[in-house]
C-alpha positions in Angstrom: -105.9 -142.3 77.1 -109.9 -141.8 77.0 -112.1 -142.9 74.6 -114.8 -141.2 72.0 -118.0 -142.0 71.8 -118.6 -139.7 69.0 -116.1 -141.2 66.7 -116.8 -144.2 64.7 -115.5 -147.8 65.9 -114.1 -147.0 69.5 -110.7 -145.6 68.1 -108.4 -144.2 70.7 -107.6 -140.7 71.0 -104.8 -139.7 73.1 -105.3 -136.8 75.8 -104.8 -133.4 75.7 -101.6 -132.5 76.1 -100.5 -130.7 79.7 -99.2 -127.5 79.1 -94.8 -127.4 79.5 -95.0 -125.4 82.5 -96.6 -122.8 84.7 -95.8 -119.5 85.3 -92.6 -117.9 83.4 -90.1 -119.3 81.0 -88.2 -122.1 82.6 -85.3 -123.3 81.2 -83.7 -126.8 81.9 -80.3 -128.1 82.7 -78.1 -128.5 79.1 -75.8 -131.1 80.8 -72.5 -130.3 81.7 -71.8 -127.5 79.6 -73.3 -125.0 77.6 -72.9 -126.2 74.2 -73.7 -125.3 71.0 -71.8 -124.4 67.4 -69.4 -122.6 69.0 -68.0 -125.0 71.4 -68.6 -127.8 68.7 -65.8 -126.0 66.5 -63.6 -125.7 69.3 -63.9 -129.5 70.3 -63.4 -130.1 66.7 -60.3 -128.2 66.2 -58.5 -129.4 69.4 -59.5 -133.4 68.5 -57.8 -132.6 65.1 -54.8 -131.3 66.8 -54.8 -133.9 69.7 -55.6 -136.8 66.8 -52.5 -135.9 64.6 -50.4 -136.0 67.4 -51.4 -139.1 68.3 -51.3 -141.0 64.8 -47.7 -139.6 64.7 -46.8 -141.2 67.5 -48.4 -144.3 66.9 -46.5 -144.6 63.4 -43.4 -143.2 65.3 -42.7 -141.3 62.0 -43.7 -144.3 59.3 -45.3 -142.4 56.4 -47.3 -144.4 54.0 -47.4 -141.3 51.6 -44.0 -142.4 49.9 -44.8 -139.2 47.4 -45.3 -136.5 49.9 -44.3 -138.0 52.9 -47.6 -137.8 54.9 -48.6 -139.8 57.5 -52.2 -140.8 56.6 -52.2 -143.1 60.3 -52.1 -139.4 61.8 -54.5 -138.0 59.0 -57.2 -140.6 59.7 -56.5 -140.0 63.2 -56.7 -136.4 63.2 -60.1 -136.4 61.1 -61.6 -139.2 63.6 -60.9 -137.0 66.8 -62.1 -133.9 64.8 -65.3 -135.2 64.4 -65.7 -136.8 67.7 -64.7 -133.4 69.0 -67.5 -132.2 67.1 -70.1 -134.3 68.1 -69.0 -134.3 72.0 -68.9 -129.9 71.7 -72.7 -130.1 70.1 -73.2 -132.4 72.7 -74.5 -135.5 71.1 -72.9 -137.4 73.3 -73.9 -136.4 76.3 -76.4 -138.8 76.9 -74.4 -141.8 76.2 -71.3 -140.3 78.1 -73.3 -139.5 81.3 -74.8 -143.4 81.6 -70.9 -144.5 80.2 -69.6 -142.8 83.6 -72.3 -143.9 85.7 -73.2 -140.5 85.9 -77.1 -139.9 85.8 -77.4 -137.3 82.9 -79.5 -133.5 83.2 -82.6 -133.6 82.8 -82.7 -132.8 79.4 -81.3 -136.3 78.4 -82.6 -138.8 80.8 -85.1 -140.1 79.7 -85.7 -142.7 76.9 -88.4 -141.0 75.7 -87.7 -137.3 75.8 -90.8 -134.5 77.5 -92.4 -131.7 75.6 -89.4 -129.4 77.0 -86.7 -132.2 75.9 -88.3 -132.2 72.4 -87.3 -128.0 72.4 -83.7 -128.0 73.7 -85.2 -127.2 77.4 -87.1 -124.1 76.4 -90.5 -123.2 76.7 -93.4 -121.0 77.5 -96.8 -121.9 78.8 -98.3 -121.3 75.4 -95.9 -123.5 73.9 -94.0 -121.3 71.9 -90.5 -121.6 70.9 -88.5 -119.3 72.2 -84.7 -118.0 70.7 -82.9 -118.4 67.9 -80.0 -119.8 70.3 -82.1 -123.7 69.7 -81.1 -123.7 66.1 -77.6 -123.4 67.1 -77.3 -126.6 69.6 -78.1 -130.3 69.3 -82.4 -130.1 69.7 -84.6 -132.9 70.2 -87.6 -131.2 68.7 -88.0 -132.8 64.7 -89.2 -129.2 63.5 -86.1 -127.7 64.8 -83.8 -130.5 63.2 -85.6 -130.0 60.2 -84.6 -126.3 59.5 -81.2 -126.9 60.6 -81.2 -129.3 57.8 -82.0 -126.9 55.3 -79.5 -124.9 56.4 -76.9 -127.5 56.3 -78.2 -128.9 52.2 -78.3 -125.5 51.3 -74.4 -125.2 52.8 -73.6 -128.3 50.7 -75.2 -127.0 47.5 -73.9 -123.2 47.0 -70.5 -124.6 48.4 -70.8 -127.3 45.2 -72.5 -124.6 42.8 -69.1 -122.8 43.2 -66.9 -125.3 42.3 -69.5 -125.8 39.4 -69.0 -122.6 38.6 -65.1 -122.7 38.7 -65.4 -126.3 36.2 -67.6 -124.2 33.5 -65.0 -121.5 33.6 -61.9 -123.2 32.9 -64.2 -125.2 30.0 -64.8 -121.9 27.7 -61.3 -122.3 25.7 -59.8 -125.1 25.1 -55.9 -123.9 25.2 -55.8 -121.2 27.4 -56.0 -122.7 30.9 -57.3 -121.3 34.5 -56.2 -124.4 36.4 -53.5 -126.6 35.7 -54.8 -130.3 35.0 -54.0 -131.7 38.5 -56.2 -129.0 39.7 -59.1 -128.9 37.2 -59.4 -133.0 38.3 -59.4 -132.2 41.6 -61.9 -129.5 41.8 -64.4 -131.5 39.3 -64.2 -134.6 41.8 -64.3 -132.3 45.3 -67.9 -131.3 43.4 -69.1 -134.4 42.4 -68.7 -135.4 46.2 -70.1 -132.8 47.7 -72.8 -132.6 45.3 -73.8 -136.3 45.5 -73.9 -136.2 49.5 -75.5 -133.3 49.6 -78.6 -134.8 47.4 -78.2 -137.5 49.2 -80.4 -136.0 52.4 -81.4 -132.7 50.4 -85.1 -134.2 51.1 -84.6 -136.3 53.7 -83.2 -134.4 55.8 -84.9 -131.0 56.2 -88.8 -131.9 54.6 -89.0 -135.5 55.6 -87.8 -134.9 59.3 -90.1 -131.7 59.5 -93.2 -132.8 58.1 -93.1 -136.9 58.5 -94.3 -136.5 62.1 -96.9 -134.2 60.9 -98.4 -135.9 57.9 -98.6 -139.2 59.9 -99.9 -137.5 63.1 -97.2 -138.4 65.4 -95.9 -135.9 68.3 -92.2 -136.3 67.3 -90.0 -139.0 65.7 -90.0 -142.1 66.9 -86.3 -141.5 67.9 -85.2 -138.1 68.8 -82.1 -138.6 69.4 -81.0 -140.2 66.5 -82.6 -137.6 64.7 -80.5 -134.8 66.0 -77.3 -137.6 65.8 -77.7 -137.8 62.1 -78.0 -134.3 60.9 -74.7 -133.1 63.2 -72.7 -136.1 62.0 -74.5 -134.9 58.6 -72.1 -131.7 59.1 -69.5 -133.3 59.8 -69.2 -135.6 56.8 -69.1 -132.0 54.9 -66.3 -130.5 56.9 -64.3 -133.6 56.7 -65.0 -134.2 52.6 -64.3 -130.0 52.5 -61.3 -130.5 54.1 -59.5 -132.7 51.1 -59.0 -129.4 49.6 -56.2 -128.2 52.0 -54.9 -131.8 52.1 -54.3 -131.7 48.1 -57.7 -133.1 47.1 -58.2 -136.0 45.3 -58.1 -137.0 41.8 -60.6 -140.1 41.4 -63.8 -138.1 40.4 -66.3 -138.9 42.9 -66.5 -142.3 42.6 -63.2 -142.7 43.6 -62.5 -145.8 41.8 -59.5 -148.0 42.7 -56.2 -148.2 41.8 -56.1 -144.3 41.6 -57.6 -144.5 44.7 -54.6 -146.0 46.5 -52.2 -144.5 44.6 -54.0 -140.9 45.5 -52.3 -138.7 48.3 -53.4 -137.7 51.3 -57.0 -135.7 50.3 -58.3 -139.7 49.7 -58.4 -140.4 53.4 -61.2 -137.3 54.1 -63.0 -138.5 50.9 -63.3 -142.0 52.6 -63.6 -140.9 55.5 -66.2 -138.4 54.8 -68.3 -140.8 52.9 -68.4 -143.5 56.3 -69.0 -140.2 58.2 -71.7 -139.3 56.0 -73.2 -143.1 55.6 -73.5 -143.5 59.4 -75.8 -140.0 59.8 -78.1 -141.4 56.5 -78.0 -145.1 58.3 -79.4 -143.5 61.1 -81.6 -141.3 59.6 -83.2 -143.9 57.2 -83.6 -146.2 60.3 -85.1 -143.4 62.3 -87.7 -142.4 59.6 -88.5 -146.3 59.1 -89.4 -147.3 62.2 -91.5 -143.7 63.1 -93.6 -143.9 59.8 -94.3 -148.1 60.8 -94.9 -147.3 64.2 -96.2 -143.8 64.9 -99.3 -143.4 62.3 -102.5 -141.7 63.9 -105.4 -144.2 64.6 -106.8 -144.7 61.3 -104.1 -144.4 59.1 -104.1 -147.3 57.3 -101.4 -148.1 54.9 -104.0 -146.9 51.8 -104.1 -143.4 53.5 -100.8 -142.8 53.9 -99.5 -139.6 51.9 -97.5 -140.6 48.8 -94.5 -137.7 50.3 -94.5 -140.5 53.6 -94.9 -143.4 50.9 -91.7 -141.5 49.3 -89.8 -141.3 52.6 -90.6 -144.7 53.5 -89.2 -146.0 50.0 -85.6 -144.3 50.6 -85.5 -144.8 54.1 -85.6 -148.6 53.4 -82.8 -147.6 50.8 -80.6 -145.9 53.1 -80.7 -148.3 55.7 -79.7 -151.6 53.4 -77.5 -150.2 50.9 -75.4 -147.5 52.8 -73.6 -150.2 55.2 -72.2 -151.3 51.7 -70.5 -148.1 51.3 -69.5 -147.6 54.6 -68.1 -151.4 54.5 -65.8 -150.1 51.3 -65.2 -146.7 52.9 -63.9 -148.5 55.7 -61.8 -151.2 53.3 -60.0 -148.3 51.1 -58.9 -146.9 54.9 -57.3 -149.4 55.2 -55.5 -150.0 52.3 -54.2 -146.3 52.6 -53.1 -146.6 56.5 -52.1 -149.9 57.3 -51.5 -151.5 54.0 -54.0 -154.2 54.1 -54.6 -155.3 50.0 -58.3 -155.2 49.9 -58.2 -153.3 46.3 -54.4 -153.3 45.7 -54.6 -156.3 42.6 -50.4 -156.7 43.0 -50.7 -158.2 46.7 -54.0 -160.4 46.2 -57.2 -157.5 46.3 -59.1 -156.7 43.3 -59.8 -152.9 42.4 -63.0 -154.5 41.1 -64.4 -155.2 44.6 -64.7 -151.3 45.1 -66.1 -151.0 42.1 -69.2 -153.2 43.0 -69.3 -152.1 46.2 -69.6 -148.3 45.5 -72.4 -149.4 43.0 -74.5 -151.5 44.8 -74.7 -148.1 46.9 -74.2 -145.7 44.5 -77.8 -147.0 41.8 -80.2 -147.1 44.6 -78.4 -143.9 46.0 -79.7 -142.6 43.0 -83.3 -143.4 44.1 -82.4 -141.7 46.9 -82.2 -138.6 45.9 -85.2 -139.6 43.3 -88.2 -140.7 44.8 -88.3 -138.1 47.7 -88.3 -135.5 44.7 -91.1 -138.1 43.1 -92.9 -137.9 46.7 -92.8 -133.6 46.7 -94.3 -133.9 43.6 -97.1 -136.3 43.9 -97.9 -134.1 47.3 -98.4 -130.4 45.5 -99.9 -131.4 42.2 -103.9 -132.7 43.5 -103.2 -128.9 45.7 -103.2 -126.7 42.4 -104.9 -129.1 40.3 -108.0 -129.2 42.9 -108.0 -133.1 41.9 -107.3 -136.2 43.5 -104.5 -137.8 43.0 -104.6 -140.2 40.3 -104.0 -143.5 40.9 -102.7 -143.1 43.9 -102.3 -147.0 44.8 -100.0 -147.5 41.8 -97.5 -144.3 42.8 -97.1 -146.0 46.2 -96.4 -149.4 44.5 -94.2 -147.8 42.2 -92.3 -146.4 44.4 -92.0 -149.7 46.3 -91.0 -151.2 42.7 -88.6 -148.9 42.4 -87.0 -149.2 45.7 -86.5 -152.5 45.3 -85.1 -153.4 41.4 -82.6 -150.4 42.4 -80.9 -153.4 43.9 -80.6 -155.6 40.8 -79.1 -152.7 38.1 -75.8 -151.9 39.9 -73.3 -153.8 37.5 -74.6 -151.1 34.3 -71.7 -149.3 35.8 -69.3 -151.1 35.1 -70.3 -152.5 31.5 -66.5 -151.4 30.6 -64.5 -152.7 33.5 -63.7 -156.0 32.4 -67.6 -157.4 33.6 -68.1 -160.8 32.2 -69.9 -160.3 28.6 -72.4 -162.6 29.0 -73.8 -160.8 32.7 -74.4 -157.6 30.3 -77.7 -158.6 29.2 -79.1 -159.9 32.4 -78.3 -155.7 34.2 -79.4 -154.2 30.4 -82.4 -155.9 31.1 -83.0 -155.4 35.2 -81.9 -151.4 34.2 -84.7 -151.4 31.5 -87.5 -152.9 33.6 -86.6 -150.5 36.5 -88.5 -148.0 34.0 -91.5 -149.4 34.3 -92.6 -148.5 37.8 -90.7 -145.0 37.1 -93.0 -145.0 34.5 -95.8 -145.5 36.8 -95.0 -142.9 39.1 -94.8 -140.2 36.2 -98.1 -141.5 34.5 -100.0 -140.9 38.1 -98.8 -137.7 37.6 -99.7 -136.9 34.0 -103.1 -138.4 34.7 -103.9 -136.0 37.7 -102.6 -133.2 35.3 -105.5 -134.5 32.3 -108.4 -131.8 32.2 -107.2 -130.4 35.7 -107.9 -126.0 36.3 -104.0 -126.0 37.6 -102.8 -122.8 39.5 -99.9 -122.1 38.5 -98.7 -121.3 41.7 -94.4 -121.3 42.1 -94.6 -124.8 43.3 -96.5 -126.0 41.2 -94.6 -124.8 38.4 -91.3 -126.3 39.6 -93.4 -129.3 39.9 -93.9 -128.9 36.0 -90.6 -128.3 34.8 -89.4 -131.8 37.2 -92.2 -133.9 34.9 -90.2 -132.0 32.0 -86.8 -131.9 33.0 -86.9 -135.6 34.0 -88.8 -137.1 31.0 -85.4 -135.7 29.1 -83.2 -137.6 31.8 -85.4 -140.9 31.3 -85.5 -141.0 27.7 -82.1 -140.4 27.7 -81.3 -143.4 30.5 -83.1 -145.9 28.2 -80.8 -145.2 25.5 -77.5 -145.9 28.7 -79.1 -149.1 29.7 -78.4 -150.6 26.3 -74.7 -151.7 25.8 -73.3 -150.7 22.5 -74.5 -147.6 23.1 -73.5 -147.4 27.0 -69.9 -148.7 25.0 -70.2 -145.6 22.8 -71.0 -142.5 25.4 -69.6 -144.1 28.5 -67.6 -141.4 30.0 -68.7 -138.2 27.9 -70.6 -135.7 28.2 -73.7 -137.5 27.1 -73.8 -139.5 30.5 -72.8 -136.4 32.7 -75.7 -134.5 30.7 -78.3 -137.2 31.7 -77.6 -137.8 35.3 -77.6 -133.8 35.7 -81.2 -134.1 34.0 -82.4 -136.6 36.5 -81.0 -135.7 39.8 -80.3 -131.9 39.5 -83.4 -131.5 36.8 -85.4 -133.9 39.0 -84.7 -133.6 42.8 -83.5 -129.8 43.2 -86.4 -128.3 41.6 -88.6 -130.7 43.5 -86.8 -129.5 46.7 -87.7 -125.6 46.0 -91.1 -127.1 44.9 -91.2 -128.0 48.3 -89.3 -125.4 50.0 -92.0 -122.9 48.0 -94.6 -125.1 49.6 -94.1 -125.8 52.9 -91.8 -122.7 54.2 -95.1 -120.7 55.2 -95.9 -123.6 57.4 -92.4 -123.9 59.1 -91.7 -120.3 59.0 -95.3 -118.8 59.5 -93.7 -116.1 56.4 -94.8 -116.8 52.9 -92.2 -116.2 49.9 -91.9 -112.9 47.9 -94.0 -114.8 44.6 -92.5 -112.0 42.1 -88.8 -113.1 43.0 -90.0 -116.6 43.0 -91.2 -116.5 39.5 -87.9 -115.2 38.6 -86.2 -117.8 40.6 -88.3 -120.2 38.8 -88.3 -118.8 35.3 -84.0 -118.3 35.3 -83.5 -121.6 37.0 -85.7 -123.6 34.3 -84.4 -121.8 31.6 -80.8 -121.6 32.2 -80.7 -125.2 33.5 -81.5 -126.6 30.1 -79.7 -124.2 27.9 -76.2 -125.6 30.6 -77.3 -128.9 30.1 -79.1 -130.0 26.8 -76.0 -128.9 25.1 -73.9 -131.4 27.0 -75.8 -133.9 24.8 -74.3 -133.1 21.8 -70.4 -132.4 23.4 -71.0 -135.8 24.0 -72.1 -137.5 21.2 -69.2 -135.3 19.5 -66.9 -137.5 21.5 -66.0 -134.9 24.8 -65.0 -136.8 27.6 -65.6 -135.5 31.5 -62.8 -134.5 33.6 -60.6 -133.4 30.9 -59.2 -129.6 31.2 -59.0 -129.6 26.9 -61.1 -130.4 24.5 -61.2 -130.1 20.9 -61.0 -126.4 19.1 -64.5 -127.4 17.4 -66.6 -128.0 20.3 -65.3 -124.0 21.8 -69.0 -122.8 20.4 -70.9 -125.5 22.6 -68.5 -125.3 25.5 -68.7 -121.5 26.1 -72.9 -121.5 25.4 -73.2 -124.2 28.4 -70.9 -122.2 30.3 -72.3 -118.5 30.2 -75.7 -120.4 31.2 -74.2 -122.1 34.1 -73.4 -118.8 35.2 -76.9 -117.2 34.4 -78.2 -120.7 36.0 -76.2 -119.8 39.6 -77.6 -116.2 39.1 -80.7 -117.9 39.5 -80.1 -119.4 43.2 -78.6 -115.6 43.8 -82.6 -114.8 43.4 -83.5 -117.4 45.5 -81.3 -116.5 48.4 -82.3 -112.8 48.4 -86.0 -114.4 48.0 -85.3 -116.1 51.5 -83.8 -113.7 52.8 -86.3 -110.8 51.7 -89.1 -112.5 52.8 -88.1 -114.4 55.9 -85.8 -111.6 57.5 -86.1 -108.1 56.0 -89.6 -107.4 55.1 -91.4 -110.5 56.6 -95.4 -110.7 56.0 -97.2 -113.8 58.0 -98.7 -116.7 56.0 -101.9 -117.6 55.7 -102.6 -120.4 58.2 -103.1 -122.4 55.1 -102.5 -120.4 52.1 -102.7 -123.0 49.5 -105.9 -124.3 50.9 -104.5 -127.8 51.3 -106.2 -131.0 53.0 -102.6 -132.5 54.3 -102.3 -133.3 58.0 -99.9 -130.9 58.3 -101.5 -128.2 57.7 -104.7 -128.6 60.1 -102.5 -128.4 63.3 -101.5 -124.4 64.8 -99.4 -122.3 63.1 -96.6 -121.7 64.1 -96.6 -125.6 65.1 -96.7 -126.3 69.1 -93.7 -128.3 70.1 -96.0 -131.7 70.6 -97.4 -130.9 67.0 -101.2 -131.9 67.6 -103.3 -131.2 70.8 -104.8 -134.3 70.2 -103.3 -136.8 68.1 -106.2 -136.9 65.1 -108.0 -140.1 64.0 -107.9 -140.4 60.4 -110.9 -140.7 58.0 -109.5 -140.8 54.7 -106.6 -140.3 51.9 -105.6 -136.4 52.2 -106.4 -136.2 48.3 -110.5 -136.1 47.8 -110.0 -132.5 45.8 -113.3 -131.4 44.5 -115.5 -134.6 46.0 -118.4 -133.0 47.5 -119.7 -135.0 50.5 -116.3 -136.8 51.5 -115.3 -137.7 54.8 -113.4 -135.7 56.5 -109.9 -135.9 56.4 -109.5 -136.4 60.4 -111.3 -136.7 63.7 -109.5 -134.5 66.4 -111.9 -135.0 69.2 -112.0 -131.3 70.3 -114.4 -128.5 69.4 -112.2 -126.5 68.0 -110.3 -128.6 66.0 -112.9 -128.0 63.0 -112.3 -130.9 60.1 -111.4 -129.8 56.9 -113.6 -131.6 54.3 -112.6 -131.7 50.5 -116.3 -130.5 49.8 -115.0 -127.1 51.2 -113.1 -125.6 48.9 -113.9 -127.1 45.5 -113.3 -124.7 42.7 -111.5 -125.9 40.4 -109.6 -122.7 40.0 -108.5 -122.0 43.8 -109.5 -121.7 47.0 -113.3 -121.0 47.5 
């Protein structure tokens, strides 16, 4: 480490970087095999075979199944070894294998804290550059990496749930004449709302807060690497294993999976529990990861008061995922049980309480929902002072709100079960706890409004999927304040009313504020920028199409339509077949999005601008495309990223090197664009 003595106050800066290697391309060791997708299926499918057999001969025949004679010991069992399988064939546990044997592991893995080649999967030239698309397909150490494969794998989860969506609103336009039979229809809505729910789960987390984290805080990599790459493969895994109810029969619970249906369920129950403790453990460890990296690995300066409010986000749901989603894991774990071995824990005939899940699931499942909220709140916050050519408004209060937030998500969790037999006089205490969690919502949305007031915006595609979240979740909001209150919770519970809302607020909120930052940020992680003609039609036939599915679904609601029922009454045809030719019109929508990507990343590519949105973030005064150790220097921060349109402000960062030129907000201060 050296010292400055041009920099103000002594602060460190780290040295420069030494280059990976000299001479040619020099690839490292990959441990004992050469693993990557490939071998990871392989694995997989030979620990599910292997697994079955061996549950089958541990029950020695003994079914627990008594209605279609399946053994869930070997299910459990064969789902277990599948995913180990998986894991071992990506090679995630090579590392932990090798020191288990005694065996010094390659190169590659052994070392606590992994080199500039460890960080790209043992490739690299002297220039730094990444080199093959084979990296994307094996367990990488290097964040940016991991954070593409994410968006691979949440974009998996969604079109693979926007099918099944698809298949619900067609069986809804008439009422008598049936596509599935009821057993089905059930089965299909709840093998959505699973996959949907996980898949929002990490849709931010995952790819834009592993990617850009590091960067924004001006850290070289995460503070755990490994852990990292753990999380999103085990990530995968909880999808194959929740996909894989469909072949066992599925599961007829919806996706909360409430007890005693879900003991009395057949054999599709054990991959939903077991998919959701597969799941858990990959956000546990990606919530712990992203904690201890954004408390421990900010640049030199980067006081808590200049951290960006997308970190702020992060930092908010990371603490979430780490405290509440051992609860689910916990009664993931407990309804395994009860189906394998026959312990009672929510069987109410032999002592257990189908209560117990109840309150378990939702003292996960409300701050889940904050989850997938504030990192959409976060993306947001982030884009809005970049078109508005403002600071951010009150930017103190949106990181406190988020904090507020965060933490009454904890308190609300019994508004769930207002109807399940909760003692009367607890109702007011969560009515009131649900209503006050509005108040640093509020916050967060008034921070935005108030960067918004008397702003030149550029309506730019991010920011006008920024827009349409302020709109789309002002309706799932107002609508929540009216669910908080119990006679009228009492009233809607279970129609369409409550499935309209929470479409509003985590589809309406989170997925347009993932293409917001998809829109935003792919020219950085890519180096291509987005066709903007196809992404004004993705924008303008996903906003549109969205509320004309969903705004109905108010009234089918109040009209007394309840959710996850095949029929309906002959009167509410009209309503039903209007939502569901615009669900259709709304998945046409993500058909333009994915001939956007592929248009513009893979056919006819044209190179971004090295910043083209003229942005003062962190991330985007580093090399594009980004060297695998991120900065040549790590930067020593001067300010807030947000002084839009200040003439004379500090600059944003020191970088100690002549060519690292500062970017000041005085540079580009039009209020209309980039100067």
């Amino acid at each position: 480490m050296t010292l400055s003595a041009e920099r103000p106050n002594e602060v460190e800066v780290y040295s420069h970087v030494p280059p990976a290697s000299t001479g040619a391309t020099r690839k490292k060791g990959r441990g004992w095999l050469s693993q990557h997708v490939g071998t990871a299926i392989v694995a997989g499918f030979l620990g599910y075979i292997f697994g079955h057999w061996l549950g089958n001969m541990i029950s020695s025949g003994y079914t627990v199944e008594v209605n279609t004679g399946q053994n869930s010991i070997a299910d459990l069992l064969a789902l277990v070894f599948m995913v180990l399988g998986w894991l071992i064939g990506i090679g995630a546990l090579n590392y932990p294998l090798a020191k288990l044997v005694g065996r010094e592991p390659s190169s590659s893995t052994s070392s606590s804290a992994p080199t500039l080649e460890d960080d790209v999967g043992g490739e690299a030239k002297v220039d730094g550059e990444l080199e093959g698309w084979s990296r994307y397909f094996r367990y990488n150490l290097d964040h940016k990496v991991v954070g593409l494969q994410y968006v691979v794998a949440v974009l998996m989860f969604l079109f693979t749930g926007g099918l099944l969506a698809m298949a619900i609103r067609t069986e809804l336009l008439n009422p008598t004449t049936h596509v599935f039979s009821a057993d089905t229809y059930i089965k299909i809505v709840s093998e959505h709302g699973t996959i949907m729910m996980m898949m929002a789960s990490s849709v931010v987390v995952g790819p834009l807060g592993n990617y850009f984290v590091p960067l924004m805080i001006g850290a070289r990599r995460m503070a755990f690497p490994r852990i990292e790459a753990f999380s999103l493969w085990v990530f995968v895994a909880g999808y194959m294993v929740i996909f894989s109810a469909l072949p066992f029969g599925g599961f007829p619970t919806g996706w909360t999976g409430y007890a005693p249906l879900q003991t009395q369920a057949g054999p599709g129950m054990v991959s939903y529990l077991f998919g959701f403790f597969v799941i858990g453990l990959g956000m546990m460890a990606a919530g712990f990861n992203l904690l201890v990296t954004i408390i421990n690995y900010r640049a030199p300066g980067m006081t808590w008061s200049r951290v960006p409010v997308f970190v702020w986000s992060i930092l908010a749901t990371a603490a979430l995922l780490t405290l509440a989603t051992p609860v689910l894991a916990a009664g993931g774990l407990f309804g395994l049980l009860d189906k394998t071995v026959q312990t009672a824990f929510y069987v109410t005939e032999h002592g257990g309480s189908s209560f117990l899940w109840q309150n378990l699931f939702w003292f996960f499942g409300h701050p889940e929902v904050y989850i997938m909220a504030l990192p959409g709140f976060g993306i947001v916050g982030e884009i809005i002072p970049v078109f508005c050519r403002k600071p951010l408004f009150a930017y103190r209060i949106a990181a406190a709100g988020m904090i507020g937030v965060a933490l009454l998500s904890f308190f609300v969790w019994q508004h769930h079960l207002f109807q399940s037999g909760i003692d009367p006089d607890m109702r007011p205490l969560f009515m009131l706890t649900t209503e006050l969690i509005s108040i640093p919502t509020g916050f967060i949305f008034l921070v935005g409004m108030g960067t918004l007031y008397r702003a030149k915006i550029r309506f730019e595609v991010p920011m006008l999927f920024c827009m349409a979240v302020y709109f789309n979740f002002l309706i799932g909001g107002v609508s929540g304040v009216f669910l908080s209150d119990v006679p009228v919770n009492v009233t809607v519970h279970g129609g369409f009313f409550v499935l309209s809302h929470f479409h509003y607020t985590i589809m309406g909120g989170l997925i347009f504020a993932f293409m917001a930052g998809l829109y935003f940020w792919l020219p950085k992680m890519t180096g291509r920028e987005m066709n903007k003609k196809l992404g004004l039609w993705h924008f303008w036939t996903m906003f549109v199409f969205f509320n004309l599915t969903f705004f109905p679904m108010f009234f089918i609601g109040l009209l007394g339509q309840p959710r996850r029922v095949f029929t309906y009454a002959k009167n509410l045809q009209a309503l039903n077949d209007f939502s569901s030719v615009s669900a259709f019109l709304l998945g046409l929508s993500f058909v333009i999005f994915v001939v956007n990507l592929m248009w513009s990343q893979f056919i006819k590519p044209k190179k971004a601008a090295a910043n083209p949105w003229d942005s003062l973030g962190l991330e985007w005064q580093t090399a594009t495309p980004i060297p695998p150790h991120n900065f040549d220097r790590i930067p020593v921060i001067m300010t807030d990223p947000y002084h839009y349109s200040e003439e004379g402000a500090p600059a944003l960062a020191y970088f100690g090197e002549d060519d690292h030129v500062p970017v000041r907000s005085g540079s580009s201060t039009s209020g209309d664009g980039p100067a």
